[in-house]
VEXGUBA-823219 format. One record per residue (C-alpha): residue in three letters; x, y, z. Coordinates in steps of 0.05 Angstrom, whole numbers, padded with zeros to 5 digits, always signed. Layout:
ALAXYZ ...
//
This chain:
UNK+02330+02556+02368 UNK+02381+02580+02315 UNK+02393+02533+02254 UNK+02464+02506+02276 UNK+02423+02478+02339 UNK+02377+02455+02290 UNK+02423+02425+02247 UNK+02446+02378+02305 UNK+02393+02341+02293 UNK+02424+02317+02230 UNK+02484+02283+02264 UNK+02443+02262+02317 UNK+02387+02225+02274 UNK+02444+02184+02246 UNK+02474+02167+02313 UNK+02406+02141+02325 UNK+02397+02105+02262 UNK+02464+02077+02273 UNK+02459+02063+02344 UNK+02392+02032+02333 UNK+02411+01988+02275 UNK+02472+01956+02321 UNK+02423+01939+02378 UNK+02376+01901+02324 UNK+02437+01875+02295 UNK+02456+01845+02360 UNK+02393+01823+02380 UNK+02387+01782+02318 UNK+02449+01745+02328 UNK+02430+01725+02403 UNK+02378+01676+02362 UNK+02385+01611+02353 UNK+02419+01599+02273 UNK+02387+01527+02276 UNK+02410+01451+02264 UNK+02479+01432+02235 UNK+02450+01433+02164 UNK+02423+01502+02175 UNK+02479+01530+02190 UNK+02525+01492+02134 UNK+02474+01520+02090 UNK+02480+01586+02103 UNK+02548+01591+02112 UNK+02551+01570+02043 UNK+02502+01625+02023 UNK+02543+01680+02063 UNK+02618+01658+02030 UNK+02585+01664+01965 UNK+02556+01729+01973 UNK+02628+01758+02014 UNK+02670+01734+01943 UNK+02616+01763+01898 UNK+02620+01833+01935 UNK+02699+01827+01943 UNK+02700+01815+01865 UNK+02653+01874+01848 UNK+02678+01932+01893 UNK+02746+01922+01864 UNK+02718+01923+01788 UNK+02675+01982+01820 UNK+02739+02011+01853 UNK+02778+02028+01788 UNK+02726+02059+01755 UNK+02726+02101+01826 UNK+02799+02107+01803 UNK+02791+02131+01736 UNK+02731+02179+01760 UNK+02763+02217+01812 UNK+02829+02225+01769 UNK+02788+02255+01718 UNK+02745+02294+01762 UNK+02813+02317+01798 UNK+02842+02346+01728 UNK+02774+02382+01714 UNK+02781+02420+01778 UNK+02850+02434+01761 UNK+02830+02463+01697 UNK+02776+02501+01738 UNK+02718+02467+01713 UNK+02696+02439+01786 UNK+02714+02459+01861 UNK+02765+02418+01885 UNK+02728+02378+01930 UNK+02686+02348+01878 UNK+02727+02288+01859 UNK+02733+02278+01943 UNK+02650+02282+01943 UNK+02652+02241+01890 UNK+02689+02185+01934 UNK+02649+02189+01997 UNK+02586+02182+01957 UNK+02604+02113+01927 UNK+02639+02094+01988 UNK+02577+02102+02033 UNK+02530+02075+01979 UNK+02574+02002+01985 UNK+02580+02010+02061 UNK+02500+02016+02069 UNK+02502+01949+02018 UNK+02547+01908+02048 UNK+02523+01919+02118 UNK+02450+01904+02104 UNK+02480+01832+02060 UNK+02524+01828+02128 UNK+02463+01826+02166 UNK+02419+01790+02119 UNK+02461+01727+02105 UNK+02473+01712+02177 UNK+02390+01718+02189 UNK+02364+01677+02145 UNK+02382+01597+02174 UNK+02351+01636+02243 UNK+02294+01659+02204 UNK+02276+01590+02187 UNK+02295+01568+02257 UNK+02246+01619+02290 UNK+02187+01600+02244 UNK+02195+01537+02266 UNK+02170+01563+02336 UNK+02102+01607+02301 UNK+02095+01652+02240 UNK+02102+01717+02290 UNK+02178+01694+02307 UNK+02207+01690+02240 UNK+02166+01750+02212 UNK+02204+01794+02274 UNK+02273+01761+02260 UNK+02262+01767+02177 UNK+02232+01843+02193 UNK+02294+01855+02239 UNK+02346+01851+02194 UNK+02304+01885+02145 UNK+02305+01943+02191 UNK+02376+01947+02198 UNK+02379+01958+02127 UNK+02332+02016+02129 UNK+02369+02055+02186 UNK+02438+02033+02158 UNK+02413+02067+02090 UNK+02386+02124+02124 UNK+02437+02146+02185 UNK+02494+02137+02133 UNK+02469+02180+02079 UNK+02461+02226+02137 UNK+02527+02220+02158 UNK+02552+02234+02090 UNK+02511+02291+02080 UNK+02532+02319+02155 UNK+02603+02311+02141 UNK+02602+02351+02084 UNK+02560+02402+02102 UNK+02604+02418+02156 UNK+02672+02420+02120 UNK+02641+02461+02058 UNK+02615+02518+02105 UNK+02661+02520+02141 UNK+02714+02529+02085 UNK+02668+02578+02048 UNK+02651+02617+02114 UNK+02678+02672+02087 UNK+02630+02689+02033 UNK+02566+02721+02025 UNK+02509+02674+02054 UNK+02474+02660+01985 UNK+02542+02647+01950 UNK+02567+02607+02001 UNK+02503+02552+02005 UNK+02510+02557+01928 UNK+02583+02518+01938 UNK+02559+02483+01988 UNK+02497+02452+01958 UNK+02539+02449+01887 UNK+02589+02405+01914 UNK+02547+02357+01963 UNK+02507+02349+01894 UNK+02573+02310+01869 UNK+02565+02262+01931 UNK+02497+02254+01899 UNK+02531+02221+01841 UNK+02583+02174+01876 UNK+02517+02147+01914 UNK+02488+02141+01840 UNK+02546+02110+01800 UNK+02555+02060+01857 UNK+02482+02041+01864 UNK+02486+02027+01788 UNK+02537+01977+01791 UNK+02500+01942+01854 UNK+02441+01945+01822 UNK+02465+01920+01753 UNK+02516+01865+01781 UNK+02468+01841+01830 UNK+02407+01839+01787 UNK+02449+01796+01739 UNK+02479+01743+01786 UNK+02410+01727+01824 UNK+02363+01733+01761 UNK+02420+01687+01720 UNK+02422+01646+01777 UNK+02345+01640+01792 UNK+02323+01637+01715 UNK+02376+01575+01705 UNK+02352+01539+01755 UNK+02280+01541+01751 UNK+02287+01538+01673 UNK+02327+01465+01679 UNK+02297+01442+01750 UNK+02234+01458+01760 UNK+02206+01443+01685 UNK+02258+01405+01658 UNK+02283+01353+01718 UNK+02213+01373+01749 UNK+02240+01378+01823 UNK+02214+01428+01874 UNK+02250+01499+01878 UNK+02313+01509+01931 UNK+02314+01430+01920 UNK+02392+01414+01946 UNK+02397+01373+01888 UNK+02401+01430+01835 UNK+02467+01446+01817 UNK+02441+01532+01817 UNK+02406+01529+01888 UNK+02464+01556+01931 UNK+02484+01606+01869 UNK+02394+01633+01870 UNK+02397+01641+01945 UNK+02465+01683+01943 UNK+02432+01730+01887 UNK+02384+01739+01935 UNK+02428+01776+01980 UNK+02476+01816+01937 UNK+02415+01831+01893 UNK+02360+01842+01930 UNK+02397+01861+01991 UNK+02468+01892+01983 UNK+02444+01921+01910 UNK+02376+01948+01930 UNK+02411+01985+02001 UNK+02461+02024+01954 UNK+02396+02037+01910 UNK+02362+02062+01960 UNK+02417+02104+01994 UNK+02431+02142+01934 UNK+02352+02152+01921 UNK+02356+02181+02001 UNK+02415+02225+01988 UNK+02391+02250+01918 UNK+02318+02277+01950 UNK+02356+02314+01997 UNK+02422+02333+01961 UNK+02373+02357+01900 UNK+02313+02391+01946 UNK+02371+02431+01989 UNK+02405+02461+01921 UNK+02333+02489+01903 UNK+02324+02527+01975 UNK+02373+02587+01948 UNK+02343+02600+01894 UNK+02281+02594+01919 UNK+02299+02642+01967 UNK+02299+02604+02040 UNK+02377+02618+02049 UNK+02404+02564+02107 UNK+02336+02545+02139 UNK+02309+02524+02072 UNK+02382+02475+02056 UNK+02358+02448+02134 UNK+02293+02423+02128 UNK+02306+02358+02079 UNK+02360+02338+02122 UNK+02327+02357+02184 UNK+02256+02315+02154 UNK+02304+02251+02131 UNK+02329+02255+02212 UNK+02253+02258+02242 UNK+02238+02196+02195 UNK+02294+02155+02231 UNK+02250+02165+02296 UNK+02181+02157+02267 UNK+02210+02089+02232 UNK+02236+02059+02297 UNK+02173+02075+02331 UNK+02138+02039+02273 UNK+02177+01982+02280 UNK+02147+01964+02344 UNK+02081+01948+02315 UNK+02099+01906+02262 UNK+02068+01838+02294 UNK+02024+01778+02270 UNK+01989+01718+02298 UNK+02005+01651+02280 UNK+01948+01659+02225 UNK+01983+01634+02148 UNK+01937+01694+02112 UNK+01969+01749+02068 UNK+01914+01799+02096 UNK+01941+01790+02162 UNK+02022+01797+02147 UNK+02011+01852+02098 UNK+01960+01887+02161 UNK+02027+01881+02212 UNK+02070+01917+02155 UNK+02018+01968+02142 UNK+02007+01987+02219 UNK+02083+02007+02221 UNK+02077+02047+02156 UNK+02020+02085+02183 UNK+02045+02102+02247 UNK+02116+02127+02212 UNK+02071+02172+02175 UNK+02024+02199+02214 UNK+02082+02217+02266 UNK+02122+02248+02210 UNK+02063+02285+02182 UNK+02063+02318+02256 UNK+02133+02326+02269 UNK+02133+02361+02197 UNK+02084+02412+02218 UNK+02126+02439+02270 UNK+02198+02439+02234 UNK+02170+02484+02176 UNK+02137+02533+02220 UNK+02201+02533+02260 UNK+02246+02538+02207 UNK+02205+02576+02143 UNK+02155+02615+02181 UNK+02083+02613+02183 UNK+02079+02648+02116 UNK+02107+02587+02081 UNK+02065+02527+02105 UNK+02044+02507+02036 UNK+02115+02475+02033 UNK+02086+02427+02098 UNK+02028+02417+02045 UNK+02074+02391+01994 UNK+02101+02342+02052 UNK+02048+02308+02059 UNK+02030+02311+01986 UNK+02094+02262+01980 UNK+02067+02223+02043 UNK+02002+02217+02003 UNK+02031+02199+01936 UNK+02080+02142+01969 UNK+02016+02112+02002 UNK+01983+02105+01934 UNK+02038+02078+01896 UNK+02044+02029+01948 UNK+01973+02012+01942 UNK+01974+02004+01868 UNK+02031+01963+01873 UNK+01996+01911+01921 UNK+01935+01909+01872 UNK+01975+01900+01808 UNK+02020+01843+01840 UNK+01986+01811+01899 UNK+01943+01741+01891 UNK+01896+01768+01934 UNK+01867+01814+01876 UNK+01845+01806+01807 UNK+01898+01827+01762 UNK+01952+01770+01787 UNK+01892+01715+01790 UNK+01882+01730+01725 UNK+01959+01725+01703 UNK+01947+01658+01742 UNK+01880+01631+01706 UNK+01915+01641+01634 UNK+01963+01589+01659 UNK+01913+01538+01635 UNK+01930+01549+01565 UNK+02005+01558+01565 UNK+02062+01591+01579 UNK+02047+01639+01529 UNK+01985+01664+01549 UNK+02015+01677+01627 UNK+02062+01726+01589 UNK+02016+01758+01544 UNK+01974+01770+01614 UNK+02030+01787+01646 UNK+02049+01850+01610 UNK+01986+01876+01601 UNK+01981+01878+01677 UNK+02045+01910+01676 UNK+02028+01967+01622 UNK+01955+01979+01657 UNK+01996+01987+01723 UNK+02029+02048+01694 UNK+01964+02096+01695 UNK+01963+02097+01772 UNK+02029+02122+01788 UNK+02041+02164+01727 UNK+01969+02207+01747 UNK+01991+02208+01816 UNK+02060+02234+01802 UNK+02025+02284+01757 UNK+01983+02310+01811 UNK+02037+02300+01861 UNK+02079+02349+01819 UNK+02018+02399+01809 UNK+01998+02403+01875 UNK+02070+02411+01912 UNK+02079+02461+01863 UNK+02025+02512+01877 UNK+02015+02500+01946 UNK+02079+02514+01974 UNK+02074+02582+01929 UNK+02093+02562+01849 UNK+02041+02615+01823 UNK+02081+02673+01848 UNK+02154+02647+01858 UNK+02173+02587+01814 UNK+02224+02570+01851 UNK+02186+02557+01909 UNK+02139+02513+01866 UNK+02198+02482+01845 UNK+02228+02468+01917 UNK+02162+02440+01939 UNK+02166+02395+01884 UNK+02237+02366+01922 UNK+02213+02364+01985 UNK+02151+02329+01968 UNK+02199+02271+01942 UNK+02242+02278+02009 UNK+02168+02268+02045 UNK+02158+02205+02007 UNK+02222+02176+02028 UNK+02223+02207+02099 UNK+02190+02125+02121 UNK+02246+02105+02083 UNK+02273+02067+02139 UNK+02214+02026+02156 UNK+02196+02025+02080 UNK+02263+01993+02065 UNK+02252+01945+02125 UNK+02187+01920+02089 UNK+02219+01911+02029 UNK+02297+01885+02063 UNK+02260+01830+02096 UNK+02238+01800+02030 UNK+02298+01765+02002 UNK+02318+01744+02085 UNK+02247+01698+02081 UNK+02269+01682+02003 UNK+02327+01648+02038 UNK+02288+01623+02098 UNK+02247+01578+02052 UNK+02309+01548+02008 UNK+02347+01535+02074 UNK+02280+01493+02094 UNK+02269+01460+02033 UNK+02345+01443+02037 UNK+02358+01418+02109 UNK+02291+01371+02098 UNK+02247+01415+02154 UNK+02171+01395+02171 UNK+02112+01420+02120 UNK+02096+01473+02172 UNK+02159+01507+02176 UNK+02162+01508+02103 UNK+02091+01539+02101 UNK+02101+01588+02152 UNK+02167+01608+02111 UNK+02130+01610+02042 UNK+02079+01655+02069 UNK+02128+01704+02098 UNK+02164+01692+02018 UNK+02106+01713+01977 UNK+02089+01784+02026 UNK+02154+01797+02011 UNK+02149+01794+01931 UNK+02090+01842+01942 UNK+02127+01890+01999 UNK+02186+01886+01946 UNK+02147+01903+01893 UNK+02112+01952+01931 UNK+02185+01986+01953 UNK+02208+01986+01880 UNK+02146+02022+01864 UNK+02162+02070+01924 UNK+02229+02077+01891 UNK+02212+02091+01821 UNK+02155+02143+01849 UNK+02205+02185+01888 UNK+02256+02179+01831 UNK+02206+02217+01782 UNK+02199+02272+01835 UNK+02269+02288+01856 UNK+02289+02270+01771 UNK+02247+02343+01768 UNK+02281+02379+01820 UNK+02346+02348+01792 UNK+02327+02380+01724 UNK+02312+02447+01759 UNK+02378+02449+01790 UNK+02415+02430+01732 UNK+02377+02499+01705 UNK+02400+02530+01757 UNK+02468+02509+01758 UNK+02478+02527+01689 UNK+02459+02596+01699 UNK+02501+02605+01759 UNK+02562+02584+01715 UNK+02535+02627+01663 UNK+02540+02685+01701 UNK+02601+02673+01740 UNK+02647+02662+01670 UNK+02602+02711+01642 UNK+02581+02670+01595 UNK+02535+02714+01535 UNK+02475+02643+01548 UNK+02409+02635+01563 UNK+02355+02578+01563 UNK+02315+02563+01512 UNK+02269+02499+01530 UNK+02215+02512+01480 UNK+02195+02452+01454 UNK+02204+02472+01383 UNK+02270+02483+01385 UNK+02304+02426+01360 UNK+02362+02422+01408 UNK+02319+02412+01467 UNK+02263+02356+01420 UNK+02333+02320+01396 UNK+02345+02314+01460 UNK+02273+02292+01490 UNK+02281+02238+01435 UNK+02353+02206+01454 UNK+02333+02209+01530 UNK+02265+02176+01518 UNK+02299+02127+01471 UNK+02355+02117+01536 UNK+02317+02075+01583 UNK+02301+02024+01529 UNK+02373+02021+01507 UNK+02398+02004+01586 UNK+02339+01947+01594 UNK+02354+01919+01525 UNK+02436+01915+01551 UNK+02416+01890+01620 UNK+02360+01840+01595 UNK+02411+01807+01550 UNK+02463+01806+01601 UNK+02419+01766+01649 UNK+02397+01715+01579 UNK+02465+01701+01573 UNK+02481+01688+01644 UNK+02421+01650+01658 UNK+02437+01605+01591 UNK+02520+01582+01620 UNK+02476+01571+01691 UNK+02426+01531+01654 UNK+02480+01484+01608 UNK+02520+01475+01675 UNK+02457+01449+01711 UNK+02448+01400+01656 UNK+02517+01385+01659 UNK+02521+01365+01730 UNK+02454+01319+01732 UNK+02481+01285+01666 UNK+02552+01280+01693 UNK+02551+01278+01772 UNK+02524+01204+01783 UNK+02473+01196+01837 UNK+02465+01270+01835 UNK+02385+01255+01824 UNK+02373+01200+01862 UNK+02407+01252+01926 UNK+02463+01211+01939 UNK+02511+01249+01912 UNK+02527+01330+01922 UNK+02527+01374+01871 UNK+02577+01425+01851 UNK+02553+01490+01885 UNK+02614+01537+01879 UNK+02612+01523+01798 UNK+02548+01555+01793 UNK+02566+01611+01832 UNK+02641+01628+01802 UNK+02595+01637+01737 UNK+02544+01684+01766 UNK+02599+01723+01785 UNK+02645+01728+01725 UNK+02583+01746+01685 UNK+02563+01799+01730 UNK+02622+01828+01728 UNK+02632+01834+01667 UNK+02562+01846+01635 UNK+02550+01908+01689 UNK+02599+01959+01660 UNK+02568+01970+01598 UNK+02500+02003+01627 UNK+02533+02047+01676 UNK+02573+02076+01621 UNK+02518+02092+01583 UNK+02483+02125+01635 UNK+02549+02168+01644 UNK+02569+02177+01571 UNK+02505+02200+01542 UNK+02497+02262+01586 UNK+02561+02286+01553 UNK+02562+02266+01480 UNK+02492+02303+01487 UNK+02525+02360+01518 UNK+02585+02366+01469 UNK+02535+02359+01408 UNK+02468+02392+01430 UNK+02483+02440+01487 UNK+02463+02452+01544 UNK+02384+02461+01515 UNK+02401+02390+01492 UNK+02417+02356+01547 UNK+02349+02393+01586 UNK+02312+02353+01532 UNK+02353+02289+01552 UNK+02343+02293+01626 UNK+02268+02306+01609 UNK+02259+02246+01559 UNK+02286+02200+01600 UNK+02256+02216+01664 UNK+02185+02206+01635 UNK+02196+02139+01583 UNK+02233+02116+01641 UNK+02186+02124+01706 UNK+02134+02087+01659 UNK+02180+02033+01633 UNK+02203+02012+01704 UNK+02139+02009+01740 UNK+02117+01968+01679 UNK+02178+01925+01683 UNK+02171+01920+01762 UNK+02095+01908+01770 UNK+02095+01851+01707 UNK+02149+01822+01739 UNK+02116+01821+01811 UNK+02051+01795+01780 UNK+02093+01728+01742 UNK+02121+01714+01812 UNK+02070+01719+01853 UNK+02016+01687+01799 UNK+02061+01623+01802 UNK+02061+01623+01881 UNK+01988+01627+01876 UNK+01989+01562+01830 UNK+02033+01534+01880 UNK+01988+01540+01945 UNK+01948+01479+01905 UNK+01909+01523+01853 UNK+01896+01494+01786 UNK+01931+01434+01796 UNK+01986+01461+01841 UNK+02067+01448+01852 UNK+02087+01402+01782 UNK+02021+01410+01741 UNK+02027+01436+01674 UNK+01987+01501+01702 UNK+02047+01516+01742 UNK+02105+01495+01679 UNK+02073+01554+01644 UNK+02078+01595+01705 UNK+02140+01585+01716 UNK+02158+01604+01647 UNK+02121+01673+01664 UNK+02163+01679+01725 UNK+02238+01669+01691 UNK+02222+01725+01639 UNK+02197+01769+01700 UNK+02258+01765+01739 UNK+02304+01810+01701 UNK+02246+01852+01695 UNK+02222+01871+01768 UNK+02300+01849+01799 UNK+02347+01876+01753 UNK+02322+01921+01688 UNK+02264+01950+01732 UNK+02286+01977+01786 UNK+02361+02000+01753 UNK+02322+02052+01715 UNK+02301+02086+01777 UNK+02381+02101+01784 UNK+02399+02116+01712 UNK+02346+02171+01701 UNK+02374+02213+01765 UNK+02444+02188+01751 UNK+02432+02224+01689 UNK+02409+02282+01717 UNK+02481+02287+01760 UNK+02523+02272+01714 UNK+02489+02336+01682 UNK+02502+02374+01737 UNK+02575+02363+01753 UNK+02592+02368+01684 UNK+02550+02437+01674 UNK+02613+02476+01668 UNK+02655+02432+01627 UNK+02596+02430+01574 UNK+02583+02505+01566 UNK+02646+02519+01551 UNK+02660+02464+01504 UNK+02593+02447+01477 UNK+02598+02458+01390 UNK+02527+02486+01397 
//
């Protein structure tokens, strides 16, 4: 089989994914959505998540503008290849589709969620995990559309030329779809983390331990305003996330395979390994079941069984594609596969133990809750800082391993590639892993459209179990997104080395590297980008306090004001409480994605080139720790107060759970909006970088 037969499997994994996702889509919409109030409910979720998204692609949309005018003029001036500002487009534009889609999906499951578990536990975990899994083959087949598109348009236009010269182009400009996906993601990421974290800290600040009523109680003013955040945070925000982490692995792996020497076979396999995951994740759907039993051990078994089976079929189906494709002689790059495979699995694991109540760490955060609210925080982040070692010694060895098995000793830039393509392993589940993780916010919305339409105990049970696996599974996904971040942030700083050269030598440029660490371009530059992360958390952190503080003075505002709002007889103003969510999103989220933009160039203009290596380098490491610290203390809050809540320590309304909840509202921004945006900025970095190679060698003052 020659490699354009084998690249049909490209287009045809994300007719599959696509094809796949409609049937589930459709299936989930043949269930029942519930009573009347269900369905008023989540109508009222879904219009407030369609005007938040309308209001933020068009804020996104002019910066789209501004980018791809000034990404036009710098190919005009010969700095880029005229289809980068066109790249550019396609990878934001796909990045919002994959978003919207999966909020399409998720905001007309969630009243027939709560309708299913009414029926058994198994029923609304297959409807929740359903529309999860439309999110994870939406993400996937589209960034493989994408990715398709262009492949075939760039070789085709550069058929002309030389083989090596020609994949060059062609992996140089896909690279630029790589940062559409990333700039977009940002903004999702960003906006949405601030409207559902505002929203959620407001309302449990002034309900829960100031009015001291139960949460998703229809009587708070913020309820509607927590369960849309839900979906264009957790849903429509973490699907462009997740796209552009899917397109990046691949984008950034495939520009390594000609310098590594594997010409078009070597461009092939990430793509080809992203398409086999879209049929090892459908298969792995099908195994994702649970009795009627209400026990974490037993949902988070049904989760793991599809994970396994995704992996164990890819670890197979990857034997045989790089023997195909890259010869016997190379099978230490099918090594470095299932390195990635390996390193996912223990991320995820370390996840679960650092934020599930079934283990020590989040009891613990839980005990201190005795003693105040302060002593659940100072618990807090020291589970969040000791959950660093894990991942950061398993990315280490990740690295080391994919290195010199798939050849690094004797070819670096074969060690190098096997560093990408162990990241592309990690997130070739991605569609199943997503699902896990998708499903989440769908049973987050279950349980308030419950609590809301007055449903029995059971139902709310059943819907509260399904809530807290999915803190965990979302915890456990961010995790799985911060892990493969680090790995393809390397090979995104190996072909930003690359790149530079290639320009070097094209213009004939009189440059060459110097990364040493004593020179003090490149430890200027280590500095600024370490310093980076904490910058965009600090800006995002304060954005969601002074959200969260309007929600919380309109809350109080409406019980004071709306009479018989607390005795229930009278209803409160929703759409207020939402219409500020937004505005502040909106206009808190364009600070941190230029900074992740900007930097990479004043550090380019004023250090060079050796700079700006330091920058990518500083940030990738301060920042992998910081957000699996931010993610994991966050996870542990949430689910340390949903252990208090199941009737430990004095349970729902004891002062045990006040404190709690206290540890909860500081972890929200952390693990749903600071967290897991870091993930984004340290590879949207890293492109920026890249694109703008050219422009900064030949106007760099160093």
């Amino acid at each position: 089989m020659n490699n354009n037969l084998f690249f049909l499997m490209v287009p045809a994994g994300s007719s599959i994914a696509l094809l796949f996702a409609t049937y589930l889509s459709a299936k989930i919409l043949r269930q029942d959505e519930g009573t009347e109030k269900m369905k008023d409910i989540s109508l009222a979720i879904r219009e407030g998540a369609y005007a938040y998204l309308k209001r933020q692609y068009m804020s996104v949309s002019l910066f789209f503008g501004v980018m791809f005018i000034i990404l036009f003029v710098l190919s005009h001036l010969g700095y880029l290849t005229i289809f980068t500002p066109f790249a550019f487009l396609t990878g934001g534009f796909f990045s919002a589709l994959a978003g919207f889609i999966g909020m399409l999906i998720a905001t007309r499951a969630n009243s027939r969620t709560t309708f299913a578990a009414k029926r058994s536990l198994n029923h609304g975990l297959r409807v929740a995990f359903s529309s999860g899994t439309v999110m994870g083959l939406i993400v996937v087949g589209l960034s493989l559309l994408d990715l398709s598109i262009w492949y075939f348009i760039l070789d085709w236009y550069y058929r002309d030329l030389q083989l090596a010269i020609r994949l060059q182009n062609v992996t140089s400009a896909m690279l630029t779809s790589g940062m559409g996906a990333s700039s977009m993601a940002l903004f999702a990421r960003v906006g949405g983390g601030i409207f559902t974290k505002a929203a959620d800290v407001g309302a449990d600040l002034v309900g829960k331990i100031e009015a001291d009523i139960p949460e998703d109680d229809p009587r708070n003013p913020a309820v509607i305003a927590d369960n849309v955040g839900d979906n264009v945070g957790d849903v429509a925000g973490m699907g462009a996330d997740l796209y552009e982490s899917c397109v990046g692995s691949i984008v950034a792996t495939a520009a390594l395979a000609v310098s590594a020497g594997f010409d078009r076979s070597g461009v092939l396999v990430p793509m080809i390994m992203a398409s086999i995951g879209i049929i090892a994740s459908i298969i792995g759907t099908f195994f994702v079941r649970v009795k009627d039993k209400l026990s974490q051990a037993a949902l988070l078994g049904a989760l793991r069984r599809g994970n396994y089976i995704s992996a164990i079929i890819i670890s197979v189906a990857s034997f045989f594609l790089i023997r195909a494709l890259l010869g016997v002689e190379h099978m230490g790059i099918y090594k470095a596969i299932i390195i990635g495979l390996l390193a996912g699995l223990v991320i995820g694991y370390s996840t679960e133990y650092f934020t599930s109540a079934n283990y020590p760490p989040t009891k613990g955060v839980s005990s201190t809750a005795l003693t105040g609210s302060a002593t659940v925080i100072i618990r807090g982040l020291s589970v969040g800082m000791a959950s660093t070692v894990i991942p950061v010694v398993t990315i280490g060895v990740a690295i080391l391993l994919s290195y010199y098995l798939a050849g690094g000793a004797t070819n670096v830039n074969v060690g190098l590639y096997g560093v990408g393509i162990a990241a592309v392993g990690m997130l070739s589940t991605l569609g199943i892993t997503l699902a896990t993780d998708a499903y989440g916010p769908v049973a987050d919305n279950a349980g308030g459209i419950a609590e809301m339409s007055g449903q029995e105990k059971e139902v709310r049970e059943r819907t509260d179990a399904l809530d807290s696996l999915g803190n965990t599974t979302a915890a456990t996904g961010k995790g799985f997104a911060i892990g493969s971040a680090a790995l393809t942030a390397l090979a995104l700083i190996a072909a930003y080395k690359n790149q530079v050269q290639l320009i070097a030598a094209k213009d004939g440029l009189n440059f060459t590297f110097n990364l040493s660490i004593l020179n003090p371009m490149v430890l200027v530059g280590v500095f600024i980008g370490g310093m980076l992360p904490f910058f965009f958390s600090s800006i995002t952190m304060k954005a969601v306090g002074r959200a969260a503080q309007s929600i919380a003075t309109e809350v109080r505002r409406q019980f004071k004001e709306i009479q018989g709002l607390m005795e229930g007889k009278a209803r409160a103003d929703y759409a207020r409480c939402v219409d500020i969510c937004t505005r502040a999103a909106q206009k808190e989220m364009i600070a941190p994605a230029l900074v992740a933009i900007i930097s990479p160039l004043l550090v380019g203009i004023f250090l060079g080139v050796n700079g700006v290596a330091g920058l990518l380098l500083g940030a990738t490491v301060s920042g992998f720790s910081l957000a699996v610290m931010m993610a994991n203390a966050g996870g542990s809050w949430d689910n340390a107060k949903k252990y208090i809540e199941e009737g430990k320590y004095g349970g729902k309304g004891s002062k045990a759970h006040k404190a709690a909840v206290v540890g909860d509202t500081v972890g929200d921004p952390f693990k749903d909006t600071s967290g897991p945006a870091l993930n984004i900025l340290i590879k949207l970095v890293s492109m920026v970088s890249i694109v703008f190679a050219s422009f900064i060698l030949h106007n760099s003052i160093m």
